[in-house]
Backbone bond lengths (Angstrom), bond angles and torsions (degrees), N, CA, C in turn:
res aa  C-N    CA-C-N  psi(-1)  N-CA   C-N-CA  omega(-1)  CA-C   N-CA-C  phi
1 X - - - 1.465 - - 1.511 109.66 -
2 X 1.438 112.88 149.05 1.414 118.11 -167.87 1.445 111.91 -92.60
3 X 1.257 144.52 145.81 1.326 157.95 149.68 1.598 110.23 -59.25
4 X 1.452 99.19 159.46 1.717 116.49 -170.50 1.646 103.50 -65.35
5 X 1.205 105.88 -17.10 1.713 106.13 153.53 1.043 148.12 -134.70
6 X 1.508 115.10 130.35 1.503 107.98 -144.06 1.373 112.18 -72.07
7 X 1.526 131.59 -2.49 1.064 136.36 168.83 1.445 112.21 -52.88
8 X 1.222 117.66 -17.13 1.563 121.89 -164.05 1.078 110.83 -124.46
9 X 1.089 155.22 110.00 1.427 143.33 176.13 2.066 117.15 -112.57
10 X 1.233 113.09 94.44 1.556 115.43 174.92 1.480 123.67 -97.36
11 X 1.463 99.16 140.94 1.423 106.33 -147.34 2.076 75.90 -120.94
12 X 1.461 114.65 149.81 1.739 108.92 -176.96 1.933 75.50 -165.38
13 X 1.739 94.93 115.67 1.451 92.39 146.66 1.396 131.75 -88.47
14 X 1.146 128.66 175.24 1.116 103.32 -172.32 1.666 122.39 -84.86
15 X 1.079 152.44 170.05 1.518 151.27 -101.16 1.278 110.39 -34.19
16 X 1.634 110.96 67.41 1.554 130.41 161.72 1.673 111.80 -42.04
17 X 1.602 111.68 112.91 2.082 105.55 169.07 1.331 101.08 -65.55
18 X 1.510 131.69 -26.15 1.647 116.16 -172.63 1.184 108.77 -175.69
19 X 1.346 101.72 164.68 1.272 120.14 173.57 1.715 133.11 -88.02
20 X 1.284 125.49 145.87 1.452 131.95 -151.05 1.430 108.65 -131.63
21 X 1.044 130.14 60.57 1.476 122.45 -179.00 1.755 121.09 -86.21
22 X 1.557 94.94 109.21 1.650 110.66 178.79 1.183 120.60 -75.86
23 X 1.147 127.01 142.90 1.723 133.29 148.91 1.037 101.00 -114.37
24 X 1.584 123.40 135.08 1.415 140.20 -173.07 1.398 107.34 -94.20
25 X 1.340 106.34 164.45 1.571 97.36 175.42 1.599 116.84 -91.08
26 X 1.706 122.11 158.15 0.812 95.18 171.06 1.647 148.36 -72.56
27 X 1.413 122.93 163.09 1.351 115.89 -155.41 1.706 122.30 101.89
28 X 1.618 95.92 -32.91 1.910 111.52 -169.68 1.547 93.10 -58.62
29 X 1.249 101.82 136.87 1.568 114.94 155.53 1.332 86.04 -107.23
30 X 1.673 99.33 158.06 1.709 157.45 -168.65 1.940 75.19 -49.25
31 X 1.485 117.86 -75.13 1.706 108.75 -155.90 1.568 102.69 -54.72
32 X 1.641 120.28 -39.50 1.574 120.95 -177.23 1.489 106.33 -52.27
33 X 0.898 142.26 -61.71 1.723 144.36 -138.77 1.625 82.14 -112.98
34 X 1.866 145.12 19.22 1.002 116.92 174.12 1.802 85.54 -105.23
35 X 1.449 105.54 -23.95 1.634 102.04 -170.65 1.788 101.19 -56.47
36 X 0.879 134.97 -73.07 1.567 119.40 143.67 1.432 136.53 34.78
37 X 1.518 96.51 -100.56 1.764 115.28 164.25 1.570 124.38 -66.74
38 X 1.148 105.22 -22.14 1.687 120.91 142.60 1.490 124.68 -35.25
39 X 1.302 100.63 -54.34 2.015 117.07 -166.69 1.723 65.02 -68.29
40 X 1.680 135.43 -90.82 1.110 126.37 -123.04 1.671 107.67 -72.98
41 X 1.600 116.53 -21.40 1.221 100.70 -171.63 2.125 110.47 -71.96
42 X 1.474 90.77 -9.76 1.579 84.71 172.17 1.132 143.81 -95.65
43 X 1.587 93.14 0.29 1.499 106.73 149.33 1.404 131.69 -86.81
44 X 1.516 103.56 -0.93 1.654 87.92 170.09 1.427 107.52 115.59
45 X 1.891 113.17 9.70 1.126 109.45 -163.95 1.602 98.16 -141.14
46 X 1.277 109.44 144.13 1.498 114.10 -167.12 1.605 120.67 -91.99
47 X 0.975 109.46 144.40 2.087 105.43 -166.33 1.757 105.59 -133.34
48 X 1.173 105.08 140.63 1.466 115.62 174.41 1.676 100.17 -120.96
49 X 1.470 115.42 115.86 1.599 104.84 -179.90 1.668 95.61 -126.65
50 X 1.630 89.27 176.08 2.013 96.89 -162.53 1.723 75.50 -167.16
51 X 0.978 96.04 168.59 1.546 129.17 175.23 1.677 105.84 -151.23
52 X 1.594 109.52 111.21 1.305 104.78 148.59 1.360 132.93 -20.11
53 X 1.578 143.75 152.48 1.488 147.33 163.74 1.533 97.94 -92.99
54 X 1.425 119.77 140.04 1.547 121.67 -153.69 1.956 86.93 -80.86
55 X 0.744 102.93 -18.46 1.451 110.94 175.26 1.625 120.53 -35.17
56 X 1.507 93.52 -66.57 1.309 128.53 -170.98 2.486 103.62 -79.08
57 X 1.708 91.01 -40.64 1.676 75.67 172.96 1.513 118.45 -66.29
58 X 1.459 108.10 -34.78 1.580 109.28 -170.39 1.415 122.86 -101.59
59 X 1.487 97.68 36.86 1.585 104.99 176.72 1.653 125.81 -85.87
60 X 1.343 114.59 149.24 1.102 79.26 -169.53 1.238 125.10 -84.82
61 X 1.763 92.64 11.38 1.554 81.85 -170.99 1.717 110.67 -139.23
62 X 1.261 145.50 154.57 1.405 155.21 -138.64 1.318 107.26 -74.29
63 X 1.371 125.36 -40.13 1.671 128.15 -143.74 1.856 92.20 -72.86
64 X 1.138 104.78 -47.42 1.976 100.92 173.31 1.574 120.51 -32.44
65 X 1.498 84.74 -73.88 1.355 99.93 176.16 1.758 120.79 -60.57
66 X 1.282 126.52 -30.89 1.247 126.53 179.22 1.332 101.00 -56.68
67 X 1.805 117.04 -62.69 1.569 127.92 -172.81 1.431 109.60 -38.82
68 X 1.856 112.45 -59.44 1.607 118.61 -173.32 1.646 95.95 -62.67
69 X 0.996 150.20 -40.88 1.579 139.95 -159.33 1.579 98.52 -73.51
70 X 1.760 124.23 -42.35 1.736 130.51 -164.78 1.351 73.00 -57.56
71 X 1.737 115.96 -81.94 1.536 124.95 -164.50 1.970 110.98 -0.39
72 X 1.794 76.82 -76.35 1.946 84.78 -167.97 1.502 119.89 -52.49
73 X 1.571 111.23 -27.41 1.189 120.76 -174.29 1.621 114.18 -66.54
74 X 2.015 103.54 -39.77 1.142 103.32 160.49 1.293 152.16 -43.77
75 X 1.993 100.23 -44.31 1.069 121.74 135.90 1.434 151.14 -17.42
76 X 1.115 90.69 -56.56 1.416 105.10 170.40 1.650 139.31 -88.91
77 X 1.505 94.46 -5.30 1.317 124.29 167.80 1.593 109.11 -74.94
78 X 1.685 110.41 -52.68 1.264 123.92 172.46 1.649 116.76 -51.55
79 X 0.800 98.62 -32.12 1.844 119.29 -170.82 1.421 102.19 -61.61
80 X 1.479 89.60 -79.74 1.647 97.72 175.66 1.791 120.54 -37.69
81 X 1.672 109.35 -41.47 1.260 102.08 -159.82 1.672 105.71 -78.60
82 X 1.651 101.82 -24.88 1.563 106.07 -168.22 1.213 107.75 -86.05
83 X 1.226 134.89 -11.70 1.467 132.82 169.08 1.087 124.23 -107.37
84 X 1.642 141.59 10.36 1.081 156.80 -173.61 1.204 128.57 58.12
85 X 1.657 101.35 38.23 1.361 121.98 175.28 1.370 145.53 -81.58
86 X 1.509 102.77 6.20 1.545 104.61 -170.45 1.494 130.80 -107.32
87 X 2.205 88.35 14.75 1.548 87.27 148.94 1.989 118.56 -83.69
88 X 1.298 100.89 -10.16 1.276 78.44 -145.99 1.938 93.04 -106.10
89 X 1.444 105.88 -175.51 1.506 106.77 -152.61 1.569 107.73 -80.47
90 X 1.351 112.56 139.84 1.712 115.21 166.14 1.604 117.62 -79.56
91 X 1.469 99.55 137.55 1.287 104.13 166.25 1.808 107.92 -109.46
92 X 1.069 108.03 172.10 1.766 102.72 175.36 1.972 81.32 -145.44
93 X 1.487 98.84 151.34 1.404 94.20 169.48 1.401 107.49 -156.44
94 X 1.605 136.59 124.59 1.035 134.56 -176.50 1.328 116.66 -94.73
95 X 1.318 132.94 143.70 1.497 134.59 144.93 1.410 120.01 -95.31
96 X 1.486 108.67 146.62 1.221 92.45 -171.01 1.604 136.14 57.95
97 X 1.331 110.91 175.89 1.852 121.43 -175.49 1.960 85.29 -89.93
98 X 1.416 110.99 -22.59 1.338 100.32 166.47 1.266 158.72 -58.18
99 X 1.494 88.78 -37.66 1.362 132.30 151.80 2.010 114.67 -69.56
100 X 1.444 93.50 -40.58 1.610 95.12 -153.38 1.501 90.80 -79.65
101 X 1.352 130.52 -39.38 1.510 121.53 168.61 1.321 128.18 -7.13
102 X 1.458 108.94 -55.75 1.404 142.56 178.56 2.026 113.76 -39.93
103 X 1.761 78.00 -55.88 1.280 97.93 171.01 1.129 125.39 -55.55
104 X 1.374 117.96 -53.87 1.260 134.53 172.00 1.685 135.72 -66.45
105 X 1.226 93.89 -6.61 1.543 125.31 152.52 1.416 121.31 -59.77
106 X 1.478 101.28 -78.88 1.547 115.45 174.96 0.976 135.39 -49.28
107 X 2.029 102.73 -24.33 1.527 110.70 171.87 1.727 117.41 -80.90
108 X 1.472 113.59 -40.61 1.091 127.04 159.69 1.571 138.13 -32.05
109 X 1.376 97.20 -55.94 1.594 95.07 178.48 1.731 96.72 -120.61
110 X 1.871 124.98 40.73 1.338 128.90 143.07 1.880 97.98 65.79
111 X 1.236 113.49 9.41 1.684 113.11 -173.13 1.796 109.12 -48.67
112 X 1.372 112.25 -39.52 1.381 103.38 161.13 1.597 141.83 -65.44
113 X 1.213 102.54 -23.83 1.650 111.04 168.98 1.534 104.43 -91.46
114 X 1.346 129.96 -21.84 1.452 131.13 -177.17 1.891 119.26 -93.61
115 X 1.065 99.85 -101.05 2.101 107.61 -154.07 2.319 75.61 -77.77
116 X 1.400 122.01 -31.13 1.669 111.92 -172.02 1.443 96.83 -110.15
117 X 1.301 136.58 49.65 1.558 120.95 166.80 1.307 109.01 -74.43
118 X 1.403 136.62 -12.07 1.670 120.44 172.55 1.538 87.50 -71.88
119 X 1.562 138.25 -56.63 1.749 97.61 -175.01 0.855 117.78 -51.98
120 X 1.142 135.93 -47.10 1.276 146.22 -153.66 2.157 96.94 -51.82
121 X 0.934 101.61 -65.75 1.487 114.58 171.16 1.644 104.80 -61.99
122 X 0.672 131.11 -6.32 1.250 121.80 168.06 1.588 115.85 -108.80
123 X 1.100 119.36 18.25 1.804 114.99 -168.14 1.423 89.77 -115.50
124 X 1.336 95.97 128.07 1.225 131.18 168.49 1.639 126.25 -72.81
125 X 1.395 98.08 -36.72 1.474 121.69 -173.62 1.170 132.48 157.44
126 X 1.771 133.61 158.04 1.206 143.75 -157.25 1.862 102.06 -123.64
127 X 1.360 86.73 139.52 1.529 96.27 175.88 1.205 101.29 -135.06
128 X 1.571 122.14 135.43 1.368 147.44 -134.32 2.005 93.50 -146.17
129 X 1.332 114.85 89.12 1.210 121.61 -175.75 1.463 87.94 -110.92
130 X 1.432 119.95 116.96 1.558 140.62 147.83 1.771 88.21 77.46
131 X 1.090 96.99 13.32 1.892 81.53 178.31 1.269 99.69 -139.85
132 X 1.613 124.75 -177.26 1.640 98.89 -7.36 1.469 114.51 -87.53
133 X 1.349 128.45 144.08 1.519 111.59 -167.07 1.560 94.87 -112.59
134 X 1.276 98.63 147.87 1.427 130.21 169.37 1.645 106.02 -22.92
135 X 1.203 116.12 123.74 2.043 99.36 169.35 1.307 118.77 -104.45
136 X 1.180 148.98 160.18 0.793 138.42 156.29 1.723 110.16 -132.96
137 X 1.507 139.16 176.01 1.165 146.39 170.39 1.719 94.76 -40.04
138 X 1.543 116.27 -67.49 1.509 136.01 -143.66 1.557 86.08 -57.57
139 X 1.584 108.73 -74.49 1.705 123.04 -147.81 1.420 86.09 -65.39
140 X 1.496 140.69 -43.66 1.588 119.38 -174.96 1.421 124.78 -46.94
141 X 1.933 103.10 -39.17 1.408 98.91 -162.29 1.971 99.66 -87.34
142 X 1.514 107.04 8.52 1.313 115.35 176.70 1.560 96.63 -62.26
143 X 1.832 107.66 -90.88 1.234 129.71 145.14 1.614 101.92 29.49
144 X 1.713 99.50 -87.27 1.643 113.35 -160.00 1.417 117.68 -54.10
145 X 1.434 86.97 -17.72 2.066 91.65 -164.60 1.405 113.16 -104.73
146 X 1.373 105.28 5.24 1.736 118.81 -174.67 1.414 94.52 -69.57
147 X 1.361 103.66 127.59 1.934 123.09 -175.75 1.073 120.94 105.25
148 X 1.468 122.03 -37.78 1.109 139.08 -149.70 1.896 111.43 -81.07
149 X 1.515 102.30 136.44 1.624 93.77 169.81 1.258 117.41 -81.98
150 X 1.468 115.39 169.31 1.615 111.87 -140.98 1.653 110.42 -86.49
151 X 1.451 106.97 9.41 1.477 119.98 -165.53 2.016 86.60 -100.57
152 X 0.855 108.41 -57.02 1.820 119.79 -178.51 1.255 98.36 -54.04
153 X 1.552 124.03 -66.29 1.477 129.42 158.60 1.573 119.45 17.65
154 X 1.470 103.65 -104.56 1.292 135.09 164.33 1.649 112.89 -42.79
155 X 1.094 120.95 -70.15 1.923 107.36 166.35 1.521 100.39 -35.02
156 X 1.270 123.16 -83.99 1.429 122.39 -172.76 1.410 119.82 -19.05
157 X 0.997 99.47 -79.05 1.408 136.65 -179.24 2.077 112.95 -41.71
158 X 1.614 91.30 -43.27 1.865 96.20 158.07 1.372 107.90 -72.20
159 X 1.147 93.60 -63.99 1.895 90.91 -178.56 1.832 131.75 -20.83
160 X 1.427 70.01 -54.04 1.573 98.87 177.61 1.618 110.26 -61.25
161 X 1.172 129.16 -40.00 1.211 143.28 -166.37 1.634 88.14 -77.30
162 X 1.000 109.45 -87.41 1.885 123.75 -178.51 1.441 104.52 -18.38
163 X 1.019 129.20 -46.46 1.222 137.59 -176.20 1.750 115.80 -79.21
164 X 0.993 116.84 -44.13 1.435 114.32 152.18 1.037 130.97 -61.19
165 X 0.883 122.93 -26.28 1.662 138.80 -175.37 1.784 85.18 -80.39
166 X 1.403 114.18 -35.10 1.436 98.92 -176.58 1.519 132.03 -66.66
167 X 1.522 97.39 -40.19 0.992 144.85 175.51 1.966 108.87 -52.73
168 X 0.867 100.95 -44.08 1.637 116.16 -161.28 1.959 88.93 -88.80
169 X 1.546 93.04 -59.76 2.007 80.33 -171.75 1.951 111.24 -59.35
170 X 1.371 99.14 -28.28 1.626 90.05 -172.83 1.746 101.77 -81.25
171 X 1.556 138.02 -10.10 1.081 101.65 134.52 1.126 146.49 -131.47
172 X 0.982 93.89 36.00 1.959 99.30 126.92 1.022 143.53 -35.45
173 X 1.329 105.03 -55.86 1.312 130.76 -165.68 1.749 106.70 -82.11
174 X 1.482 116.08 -25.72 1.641 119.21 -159.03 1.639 92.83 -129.76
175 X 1.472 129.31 -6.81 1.319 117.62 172.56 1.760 118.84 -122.25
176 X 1.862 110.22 -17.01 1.116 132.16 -156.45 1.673 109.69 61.88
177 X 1.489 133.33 21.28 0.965 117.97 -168.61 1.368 92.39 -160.95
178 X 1.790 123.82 154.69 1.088 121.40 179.09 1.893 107.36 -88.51
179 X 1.129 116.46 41.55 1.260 127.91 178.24 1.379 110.05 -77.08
180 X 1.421 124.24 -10.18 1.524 103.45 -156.84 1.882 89.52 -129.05
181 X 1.002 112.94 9.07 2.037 113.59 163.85 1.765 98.85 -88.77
182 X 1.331 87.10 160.62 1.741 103.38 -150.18 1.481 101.58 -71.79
183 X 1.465 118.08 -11.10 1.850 98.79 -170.19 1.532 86.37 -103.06
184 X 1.260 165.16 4.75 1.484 147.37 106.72 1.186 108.50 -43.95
185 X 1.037 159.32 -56.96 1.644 142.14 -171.98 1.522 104.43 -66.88
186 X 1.376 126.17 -35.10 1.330 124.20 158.20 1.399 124.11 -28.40
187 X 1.021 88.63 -73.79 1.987 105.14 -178.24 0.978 120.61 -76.92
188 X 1.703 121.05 -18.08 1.286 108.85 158.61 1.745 115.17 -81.67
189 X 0.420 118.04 -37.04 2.048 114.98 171.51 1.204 94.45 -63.38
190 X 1.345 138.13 -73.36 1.800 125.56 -155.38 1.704 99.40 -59.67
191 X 1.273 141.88 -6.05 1.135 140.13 -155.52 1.461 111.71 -115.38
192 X 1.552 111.11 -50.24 1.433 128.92 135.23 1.050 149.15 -66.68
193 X 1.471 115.01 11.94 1.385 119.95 -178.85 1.973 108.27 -77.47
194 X 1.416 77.97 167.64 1.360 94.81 175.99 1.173 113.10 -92.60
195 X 1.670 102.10 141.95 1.412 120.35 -158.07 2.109 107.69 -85.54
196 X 1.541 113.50 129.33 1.665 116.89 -153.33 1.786 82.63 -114.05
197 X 1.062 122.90 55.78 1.713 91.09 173.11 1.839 93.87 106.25
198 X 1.915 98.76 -162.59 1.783 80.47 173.84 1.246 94.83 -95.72
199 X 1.654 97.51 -152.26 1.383 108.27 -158.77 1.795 94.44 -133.33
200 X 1.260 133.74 164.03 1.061 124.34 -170.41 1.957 97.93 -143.15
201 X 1.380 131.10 102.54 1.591 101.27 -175.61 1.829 105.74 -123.89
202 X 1.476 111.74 135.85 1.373 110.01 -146.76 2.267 74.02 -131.64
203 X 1.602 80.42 126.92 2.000 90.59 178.32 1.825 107.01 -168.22
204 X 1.106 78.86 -172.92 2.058 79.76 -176.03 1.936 109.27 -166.17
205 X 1.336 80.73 139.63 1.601 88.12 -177.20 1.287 111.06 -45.67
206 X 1.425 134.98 -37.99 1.412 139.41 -162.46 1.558 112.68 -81.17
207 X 1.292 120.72 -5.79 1.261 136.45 -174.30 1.347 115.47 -90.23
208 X 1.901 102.83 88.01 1.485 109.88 -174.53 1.472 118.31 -50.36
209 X 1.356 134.27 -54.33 1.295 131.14 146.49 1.449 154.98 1.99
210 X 1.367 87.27 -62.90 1.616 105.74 166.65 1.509 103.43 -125.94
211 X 1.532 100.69 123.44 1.649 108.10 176.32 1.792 105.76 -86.22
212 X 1.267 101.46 132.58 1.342 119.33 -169.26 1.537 111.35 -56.96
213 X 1.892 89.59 -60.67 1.827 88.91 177.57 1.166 129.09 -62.55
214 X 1.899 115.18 -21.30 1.601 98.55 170.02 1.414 124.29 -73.74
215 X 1.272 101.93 -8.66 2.076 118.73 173.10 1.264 94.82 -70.11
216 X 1.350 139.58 -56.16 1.317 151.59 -176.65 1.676 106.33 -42.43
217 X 0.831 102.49 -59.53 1.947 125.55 -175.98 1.637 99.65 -51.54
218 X 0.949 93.02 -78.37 1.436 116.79 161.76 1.509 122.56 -7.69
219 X 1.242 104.09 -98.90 1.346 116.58 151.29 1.202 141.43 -3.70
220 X 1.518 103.91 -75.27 1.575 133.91 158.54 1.410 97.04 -57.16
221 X 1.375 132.98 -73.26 1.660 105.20 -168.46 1.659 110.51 -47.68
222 X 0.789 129.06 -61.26 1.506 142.99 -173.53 1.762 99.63 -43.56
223 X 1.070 114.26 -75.69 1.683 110.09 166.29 1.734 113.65 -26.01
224 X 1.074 110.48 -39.37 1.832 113.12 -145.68 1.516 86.63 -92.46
225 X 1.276 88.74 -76.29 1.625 96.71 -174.38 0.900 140.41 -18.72
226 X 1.741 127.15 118.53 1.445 147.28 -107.59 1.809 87.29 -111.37
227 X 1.435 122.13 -8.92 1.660 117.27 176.76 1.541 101.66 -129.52
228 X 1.419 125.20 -50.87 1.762 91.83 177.19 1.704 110.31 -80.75
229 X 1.155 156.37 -19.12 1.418 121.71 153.13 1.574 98.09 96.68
230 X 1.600 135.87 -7.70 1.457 134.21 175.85 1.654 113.33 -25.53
231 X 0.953 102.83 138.06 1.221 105.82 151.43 1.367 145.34 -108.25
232 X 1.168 136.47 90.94 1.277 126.11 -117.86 1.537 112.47 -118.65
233 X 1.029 150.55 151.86 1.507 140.09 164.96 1.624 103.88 -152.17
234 X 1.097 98.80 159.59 1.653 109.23 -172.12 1.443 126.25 -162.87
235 X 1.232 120.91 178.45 1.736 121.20 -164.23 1.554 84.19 -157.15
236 X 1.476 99.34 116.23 1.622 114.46 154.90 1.297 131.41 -110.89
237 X 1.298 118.17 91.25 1.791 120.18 171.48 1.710 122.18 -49.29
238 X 1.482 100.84 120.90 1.771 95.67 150.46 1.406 110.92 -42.84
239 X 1.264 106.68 -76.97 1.789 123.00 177.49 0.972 133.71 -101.58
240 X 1.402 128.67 128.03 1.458 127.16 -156.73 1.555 100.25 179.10
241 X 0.985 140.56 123.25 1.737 135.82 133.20 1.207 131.37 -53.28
242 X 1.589 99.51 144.69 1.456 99.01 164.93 1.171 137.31 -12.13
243 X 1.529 154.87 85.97 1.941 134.63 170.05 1.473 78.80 61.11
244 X 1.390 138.69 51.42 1.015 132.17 143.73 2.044 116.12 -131.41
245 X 1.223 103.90 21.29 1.560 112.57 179.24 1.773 104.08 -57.55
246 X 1.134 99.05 -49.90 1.515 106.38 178.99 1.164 130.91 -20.70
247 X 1.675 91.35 -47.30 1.563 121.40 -168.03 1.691 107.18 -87.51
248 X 1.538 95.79 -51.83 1.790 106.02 -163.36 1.782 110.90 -92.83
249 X 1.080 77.60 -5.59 1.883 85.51 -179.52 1.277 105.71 -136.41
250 X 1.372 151.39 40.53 1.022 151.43 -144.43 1.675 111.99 -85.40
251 X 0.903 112.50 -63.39 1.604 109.17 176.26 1.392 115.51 -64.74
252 X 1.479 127.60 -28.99 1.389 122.14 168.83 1.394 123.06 -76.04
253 X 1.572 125.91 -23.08 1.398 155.54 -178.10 1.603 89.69 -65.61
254 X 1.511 117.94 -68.09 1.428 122.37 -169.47 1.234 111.05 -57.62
255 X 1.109 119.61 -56.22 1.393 127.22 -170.02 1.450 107.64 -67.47
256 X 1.171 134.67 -15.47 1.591 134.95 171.68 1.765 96.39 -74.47
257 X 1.579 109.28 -64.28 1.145 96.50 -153.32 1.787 92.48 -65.33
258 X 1.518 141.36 -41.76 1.396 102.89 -147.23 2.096 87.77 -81.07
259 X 1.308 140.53 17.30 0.651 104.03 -166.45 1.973 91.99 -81.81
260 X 1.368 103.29 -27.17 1.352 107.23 -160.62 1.958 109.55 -82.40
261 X 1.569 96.03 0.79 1.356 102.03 -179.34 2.231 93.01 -100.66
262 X 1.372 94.58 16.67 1.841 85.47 -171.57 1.006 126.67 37.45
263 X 1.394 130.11 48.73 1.411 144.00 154.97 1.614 116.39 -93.69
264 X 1.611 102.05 130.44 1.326 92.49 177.35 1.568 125.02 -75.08
């Protein structure tokens, strides 16, 4: 059943153990990222999913994306209260940098320790499907042009460039360093974030998109590291697609997540 916004759509069977909140990747339509919340609503567990507007991931700038992340969070506050969910544990789970944006929101402007610290206290754990992957200028304007015919392509795809290029000289110009364009502020929050519960990260060598070993890196710092304390576990495919484990890894994919959702 749908929520008062259609941006959000939560699905709760009835005596749901928890909650599942998706971010889709970008590109996902509503039926893609529902096949998904599907697997979990049939176990017994309730899901609220959304997909970013590609609008809002490839902006260059935060205030979009901050607003759509409060939104879902709102959401998910609602969720819990209207289905009698707020004994039981939150999950958050990203796909994709589309999904992982989201993430990188919440870490940014602290929304879980601040105006949402009951989620925050209530999250159980994060699941990290194909993300967060490394960005760069190249693989974004990859990303942007996925679907697209090869005439749209190329406009896009300049556009996209022009705009980074914008992005990169102004900071330059105000940091001396390309530290302050959004796929470094990316990776620094998903890398530094604060640790919600464990952590769950599901990727594959074959996944042009997301490079495995910087998930690897990743990971391991976050595990090790002597101040966030993560707890971390993970599944790495030889072969696998993009937000496509579901499909190409299917019985090992499932069995990770309900193991880490503690379902028997």
């Amino acid at each position: 059943m749908g929520g008062d916004d259609a941006r959000f759509t939560c699905d709760a069977p009835a005596g749901a153990s928890a909650l599942v909140v998706v971010g889709g990747w970008h590109g996902a339509r509503d039926k893609n990222v529902k096949k998904y919340t599907e697997e979990f609503d049939a176990w017994g567990v309730a899901t609220l999913r959304t997909t970013m507007p590609g609008h809002l991931t490839f902006s260059p700038v935060n205030a979009g994306r901050r607003q759509y992340t409060r939104d879902l969070l709102i959401a998910t506050r609602k969720a819990r209260q209207t289905h009698g969910l707020t004994d039981k544990p939150l999950y958050l789970m990203f796909m994709s940098n589309g999904g992982c944006w989201l993430w990188e929101s919440m870490q940014a402007d602290g929304m879980l320790d601040g105006e949402f610290a009951d989620l925050g206290r209530a999250c159980a754990g994060i699941i990290f499907d194909s993300s967060p992957a490394f960005m760069t200028f190249a693989n974004g304007a990859k990303v942007l042009g996925l679907g697209m015919n090869p005439v749209a392509r190329v406009a896009v795809t300049g556009t996209f460039f022009a705009a980074a290029a914008a992005m990169g000289a102004y900071s330059l110009l105000t940091t001396g360093s390309l530290d302050a364009t959004p796929p470094k502020m990316f990776w620094r929050a998903v890398r530094n974030a604060k640790s919600y519960g464990a952590e769950l990260y599901l990727f594959s060598d074959s996944d042009p998109l997301c490079d495995a070993n910087k998930v690897q890196a990743l990971l391991t710092e976050r595990r090790d590291s002597g101040t966030i304390h993560a707890k971390v576990s993970f599944k790495r495919w030889k072969e696998s697609r993009h937000c496509a484990h579901l499909v190409d890894q299917r019985d090992e994919y499932v069995a990770e997540l309900r193991q880490f959702l503690r379902l028997k």
